[in-house]
N, C-alpha and C positions, 0 to 999 in steps of 0.2 A: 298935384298934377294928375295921377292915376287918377280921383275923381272926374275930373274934367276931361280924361279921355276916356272914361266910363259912361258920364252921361251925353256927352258928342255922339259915341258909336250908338248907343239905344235910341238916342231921337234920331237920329238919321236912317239909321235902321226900321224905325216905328215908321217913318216919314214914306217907303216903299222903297227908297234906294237901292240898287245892287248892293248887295254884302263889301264887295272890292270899293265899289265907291264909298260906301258907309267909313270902310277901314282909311283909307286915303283921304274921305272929310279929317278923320280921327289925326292922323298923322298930321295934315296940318294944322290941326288946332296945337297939335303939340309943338311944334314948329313955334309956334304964334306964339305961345303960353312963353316958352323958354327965350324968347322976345332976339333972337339972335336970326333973322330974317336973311343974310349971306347965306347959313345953313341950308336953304329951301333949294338947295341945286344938289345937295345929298338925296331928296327924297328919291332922285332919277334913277342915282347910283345904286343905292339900296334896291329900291324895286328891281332893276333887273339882278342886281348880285345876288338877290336870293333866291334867284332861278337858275344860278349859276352852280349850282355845286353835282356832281357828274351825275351822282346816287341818285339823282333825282329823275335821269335819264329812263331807271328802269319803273316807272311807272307808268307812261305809256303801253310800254312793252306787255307790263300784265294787264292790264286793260283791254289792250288788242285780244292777249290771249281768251281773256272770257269773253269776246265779242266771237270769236271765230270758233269756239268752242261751241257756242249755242247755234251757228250757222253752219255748220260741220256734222250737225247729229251728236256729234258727242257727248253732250249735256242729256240726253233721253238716254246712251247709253249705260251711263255713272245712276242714270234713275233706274233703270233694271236689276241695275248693279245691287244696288241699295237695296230694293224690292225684295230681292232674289237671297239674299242674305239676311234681311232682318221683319221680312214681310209677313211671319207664320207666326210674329209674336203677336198679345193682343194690344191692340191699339197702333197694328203692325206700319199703318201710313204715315204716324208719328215719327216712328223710328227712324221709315225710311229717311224726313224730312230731317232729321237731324244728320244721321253719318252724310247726307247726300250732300249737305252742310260745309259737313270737315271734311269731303273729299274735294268739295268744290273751292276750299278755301284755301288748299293748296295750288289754286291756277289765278286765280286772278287779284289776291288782296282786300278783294272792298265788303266790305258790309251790304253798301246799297247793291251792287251787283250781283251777291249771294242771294238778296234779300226780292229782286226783281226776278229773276231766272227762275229759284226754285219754287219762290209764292207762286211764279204766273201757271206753273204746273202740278204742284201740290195744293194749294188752297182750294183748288175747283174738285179737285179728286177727295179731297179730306170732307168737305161738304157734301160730296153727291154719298160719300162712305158713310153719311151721319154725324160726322164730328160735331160741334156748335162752331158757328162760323168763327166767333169770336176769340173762340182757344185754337183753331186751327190757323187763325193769320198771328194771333200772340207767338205761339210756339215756332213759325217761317221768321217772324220777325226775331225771335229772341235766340234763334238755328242761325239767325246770319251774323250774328255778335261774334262765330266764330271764326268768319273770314279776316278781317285784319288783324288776329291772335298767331292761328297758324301760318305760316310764310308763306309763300310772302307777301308780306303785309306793307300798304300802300303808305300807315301813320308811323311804321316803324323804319320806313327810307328818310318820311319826312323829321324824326325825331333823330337819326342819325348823322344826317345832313346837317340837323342845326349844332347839333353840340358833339359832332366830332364822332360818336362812338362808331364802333364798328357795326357793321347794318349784318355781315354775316353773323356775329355773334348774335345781337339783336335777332334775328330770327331762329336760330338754334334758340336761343332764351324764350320762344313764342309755344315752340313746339307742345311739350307737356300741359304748360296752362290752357294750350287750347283745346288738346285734349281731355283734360280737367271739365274745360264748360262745357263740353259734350256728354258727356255722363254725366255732369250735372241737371243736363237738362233733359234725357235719358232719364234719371231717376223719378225725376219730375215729372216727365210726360208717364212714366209707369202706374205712379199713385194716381194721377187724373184717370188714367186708360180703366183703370177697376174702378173710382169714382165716379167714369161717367158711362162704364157698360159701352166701352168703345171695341167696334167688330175686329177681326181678325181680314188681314188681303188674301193672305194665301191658307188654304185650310192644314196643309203641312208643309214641313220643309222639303225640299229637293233636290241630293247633289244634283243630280244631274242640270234642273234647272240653273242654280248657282252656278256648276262647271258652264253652263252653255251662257250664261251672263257675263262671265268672268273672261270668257273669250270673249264674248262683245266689246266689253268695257276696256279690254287691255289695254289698247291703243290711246286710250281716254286714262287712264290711270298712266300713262307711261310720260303725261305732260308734266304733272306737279312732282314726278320723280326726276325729269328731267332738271327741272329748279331749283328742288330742294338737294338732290341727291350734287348738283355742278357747284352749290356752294357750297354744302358738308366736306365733300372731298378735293376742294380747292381749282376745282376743275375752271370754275369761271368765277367772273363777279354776279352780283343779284343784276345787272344790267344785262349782262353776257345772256345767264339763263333766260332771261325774258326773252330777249331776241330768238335764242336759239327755239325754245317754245313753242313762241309763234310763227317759223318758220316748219317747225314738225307740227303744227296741226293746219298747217294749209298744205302741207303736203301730203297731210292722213284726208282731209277734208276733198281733196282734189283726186287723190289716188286708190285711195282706203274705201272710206263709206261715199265720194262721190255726191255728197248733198252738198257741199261750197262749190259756190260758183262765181265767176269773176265778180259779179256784181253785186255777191254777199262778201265777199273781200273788200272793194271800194266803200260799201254800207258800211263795215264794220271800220275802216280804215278812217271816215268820216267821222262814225260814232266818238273814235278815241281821239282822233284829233280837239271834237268838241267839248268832251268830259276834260281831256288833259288840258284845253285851253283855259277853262273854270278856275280848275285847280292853280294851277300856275297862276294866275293873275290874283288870286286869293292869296297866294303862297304870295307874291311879290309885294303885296297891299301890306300885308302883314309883316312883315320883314321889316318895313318902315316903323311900324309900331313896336315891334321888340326893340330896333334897333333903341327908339329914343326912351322906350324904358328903362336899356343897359343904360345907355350914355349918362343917364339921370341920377342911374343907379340905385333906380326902386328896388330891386333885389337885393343887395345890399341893407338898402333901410330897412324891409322886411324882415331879415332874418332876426336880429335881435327879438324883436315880436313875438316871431316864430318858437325860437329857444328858448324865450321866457317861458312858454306853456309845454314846449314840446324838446325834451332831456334827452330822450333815447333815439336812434333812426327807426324803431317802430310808430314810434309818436309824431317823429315829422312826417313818416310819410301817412300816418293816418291825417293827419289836418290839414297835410297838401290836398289830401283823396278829398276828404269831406268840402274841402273850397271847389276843384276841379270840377267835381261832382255838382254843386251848384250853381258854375257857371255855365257848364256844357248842358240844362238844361235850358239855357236862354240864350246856346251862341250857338252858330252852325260849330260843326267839329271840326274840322279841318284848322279853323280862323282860332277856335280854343285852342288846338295843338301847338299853332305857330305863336300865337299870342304868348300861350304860360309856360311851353316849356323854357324860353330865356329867363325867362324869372322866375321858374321853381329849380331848373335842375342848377345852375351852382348852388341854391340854398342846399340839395340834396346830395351835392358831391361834399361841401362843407361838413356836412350831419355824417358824413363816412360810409352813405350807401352807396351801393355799386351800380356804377350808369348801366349795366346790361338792366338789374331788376329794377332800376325806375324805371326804365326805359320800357319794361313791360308792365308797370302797375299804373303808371302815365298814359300806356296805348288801351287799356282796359279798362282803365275809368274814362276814357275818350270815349271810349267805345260803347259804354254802357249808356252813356247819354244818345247816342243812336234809336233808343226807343225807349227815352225820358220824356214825357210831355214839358213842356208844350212842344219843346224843337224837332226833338225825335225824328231824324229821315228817314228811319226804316218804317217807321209808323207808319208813315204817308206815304211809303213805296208799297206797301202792304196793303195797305188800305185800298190806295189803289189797284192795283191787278189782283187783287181777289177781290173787290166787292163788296167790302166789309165798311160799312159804318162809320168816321172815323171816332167821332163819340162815344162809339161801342168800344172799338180799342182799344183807348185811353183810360174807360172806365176798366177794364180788365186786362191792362196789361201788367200789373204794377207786381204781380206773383212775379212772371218771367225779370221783372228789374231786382224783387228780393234777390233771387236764384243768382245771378252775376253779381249784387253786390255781396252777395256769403262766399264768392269764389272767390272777389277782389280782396275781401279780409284774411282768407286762407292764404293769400298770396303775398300780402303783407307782411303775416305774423310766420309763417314760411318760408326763408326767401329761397332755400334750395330746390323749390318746385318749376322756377322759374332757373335756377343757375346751376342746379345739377349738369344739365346735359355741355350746355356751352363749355364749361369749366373742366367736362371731361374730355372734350374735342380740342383745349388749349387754347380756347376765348379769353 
C-alpha cells in the first residue's frame, strides 16, 4: 500500500496539482486500496482534526510577528545590529548575514521567512561588496536553516502537535544546535572569506557604534526574548508568547520607530492569514495520510526492517536520517513532516531515543532539505530576491548542504547537544 500511495502522490504531483490536492488524491487512493468505502467520511474528520490541536494556534502568531517586524523597521535595526558587531571582521557582510540569521530566527520560526527578509537585503549588499553572487545567496540560503532550529520553530509545533511532546521542551532542545549551525557556518564563511579575498564593512570596530546599535536594536531584540524568555520561565505557552510579540511590536512599530502604519498591519495580517491558510490545508491533507498509514500499521511493519540493520538508537536514527533526507529532496517539507513523523517517531520511541532529540534531528533533517535540490524552498526564495541564477545555486550549493549534514551527525552521535539544556530546565 505505501507503494501505491507513493506513486499516486508523485504523478499527481508531476501532473501540476496543488500539493493539498496531490495529498488528498493520495488519501483516497488509500481509501480505495483498503477497499472499505463507509470509511471515506473519516477523511472529513481527519482533515479538520489535524488542524485541531491548540499548539498549532501559535504559528500564525509568529508569522504575524516577522511580517510586522519587517514593516516596523525592525528588521534593518537587528541588520545594524549585526553590522555593528561583526562588520570589522574580513568578509565582515557574511558574518553579518549569518548572527542576523539567529537573531532573526528567534521571531518568526520559518526558514522561508529568514530566507526572504535577510536575502532581500543582504544579497544586493554582498554583491555590490564583491562577494560572487553565487556564494552570497548559498551562504542567506544556508543562514536561514537556522530559523526553524532556534525557537520558535514553526516544524517543531507541528512535530509536537503530532506526537504529543512537549513543544516547550522541543524548543529549549532547538537552542544550542542552532547555535551550533551558526558557527558552523561562521567557520565556513571564514575559510571562503581568505579563499576568496573578501573586503572588510567596517574598517575597525566601534564601541561607540555598537553602543549606539544596540540602542537601536533593543526594542527589536527585546521580541524573541519575549518568546523565548515566556516559555523558559513558564510564564506563557508558545501560543501565549506569539501573541504577546506581536502585540509589542505593533506597539514598538506604532509608538517606538513609528514606520507601521494601519495599512502595513492589515498587509501583514493578510499576509499571515494566506501563509497560515497553505499551511493548514497541507497540515490537514496530510493528517489523512498519516492517519491511514497508522491504521495500516506501516510503521509497525517497518520497524522489524528497520532493527534488522539498525541494533543501536544511533543506528536507527542514522537510517531514519538517511531515508528522511531522500525524501525531503522530492517533497515539499512541511507535507515530509506530517507525512514521516507518524511513522518514524513510534519506530524511534521503540529504539529508546528520546522524543525531545528526535524531535530536533527530525526538524534538521527537514530542514536541510530546504535547500536540497531539486525541492529546496529556500533555493527558490533566494534565488529569487537576489537575482541569482537558479542553476547557478544549485550547482554551488551542495558545500552549505555538507556543512548541515556534519552538524546533523554531530547531533546524532551527541545527543546531549541537543538535551543538555532542556534536561536542565526539567523537560
Amino acid at each position: 500500500m505505501t507503494l501505491v500511495l507513493l506513486v499516486v502522490f508523485f504523478c499527481t504531483l508531476a501532473s501540476g496539482l496543488p500539493l493539498f490536492l496531490s495529498m488528498l488524491c493520495t488519501a483516497l487512493a488509500g481509501f480505495l486500496y483498503i477497499g472499505d468505502t463507509s470509511q471515506l467520511r473519516l477523511m472529513v474528520q481527519q482533515f479538520y482534526g489535524g488542524m485541531e490541536p491548540f499548539s498549532l494556534l501559535a504559528i500564525p502568531y509568529f508569522i504575524l510577528v516577522g511580517e510586522l517586524m519587517g514593516r516596523a523597521g525592525l528588521t534593518n535595526r537587528l541588520l545594524r545590529f549585526a553590522e555593528a558587531l561583526v562588520g570589522h571582521l574580513k568578509g565582515g557582510l557574511g558574518y553579518v548575514t549569518v548572527v542576523t540569521s539567529i537573531i532573526f530566527a528567534g521571531v518568526n520560526g520559518s526558514a522561508a521567512a529568514d530566507a526572504s527578509a535577510v536575502g532581500s537585503i543582504m544579497i544586493p549588499a554582498m554583491k555590490k561588496g564583491g562577494y560572487p553572487d553565487s556564494y552570497a545567496a548559498g551562504l542567506t540560503a544556508g543562514s536561514s536553516l537556522i530559523g526553524p532550529i532556534i525557537p520558535p520553530s514553526i516544524f517543531m509545533i507541528l512535530f509536537g502537535a503530532m506526537t504529543k511532546t512537549n513543544v516547550g521542551g522541543l524548543f529549549m532542545a532547538g537552542v544550542v544546535p542552532g547555535l551550533l549551525l551558526g558557527i558552523a557556518f561562521m567557520v565556513m564563511h571564514r575559510i571562503s572569506a581568505s579563499r576568496l579575498n573578501l573586503p572588510v564593512v567596517n574598517a575597525r570596530f566601534s564601541w561607540r557604534e555598537l553602543f549606539a546599535a544596540t540602542l537601536g536594536a533593543v526594542t527589536a531584540l527585546f521580541a524573541p526574548a519575549i518568546i523565548i524568555g515566556g516559555i523558559l520561565f513558564g510564564f506563557m505557552t508558545p501560543t501565549e508568547s506569539g501573541a504577546v510579540a506581536a502585540i509589542y511590536v505593533i506597539i514598538m512599530g506604532l509608538c517606538w520607530t513609528r514606520e507601521l502604519k494601519l495599512k502595513g498591519i492589515a498587509s501583514s495580517i493578510a499576509n499571515t492569514v494566506r501563509l497560515t491558510s497553505v499551511i493548514f490545508v497541507v497540515i490537514g491533507a496530510a493528517t489523512i495520510v498519516g492517519w491511514i498509514l497508522s491504521s495500516e500499521r506501516v510503521p509497525q511493519s517497518m520497524a522489524p526492517v528497520i532493527m534488522k540493520y539498525a541494533t543501536t538508537p544511533t543506528q536507527v536514527l542514522l537510517f531514519i536520517s538517511v531515508i528522511i533526507f531522500v525524501v525531503g529532496m522530492f517533497m515539499e517539507e512541511i507535507a515530509a513532516l506530517v507525512l514521516l513523523t507518524p511513522v518514524f517517531a513510534p519506530l524511534a520511541l521503540a529504539a529508546g531515543i528520546d522524543p525531545l532529540h528526535f524531535g530536533i534531528v527530525m526538524t534538521l533533517n527537514i530542514t536541510i532539505a530546504l535547500i536540497t535540490p531539486p525541492m529546496g524552498a529556500c533555493v527558490y526564495i533566494v534565488s529569487s530576491v537576489g537575482g541569482v541564477p537558479l542553476e547557478k545555486m544549485f550547482r554551488h550549493i551542495w558545500p552549505f548542504v555538507l556543512v548541515s549534514l556534519a552538524c546533523q551527525l554531530l547531533l546524532i552521535f551527541v545527543p546531549e547537544i541537543s538535551l543538555f539544556l532542556p534536561h536542565l530546565l526539567g523537560y
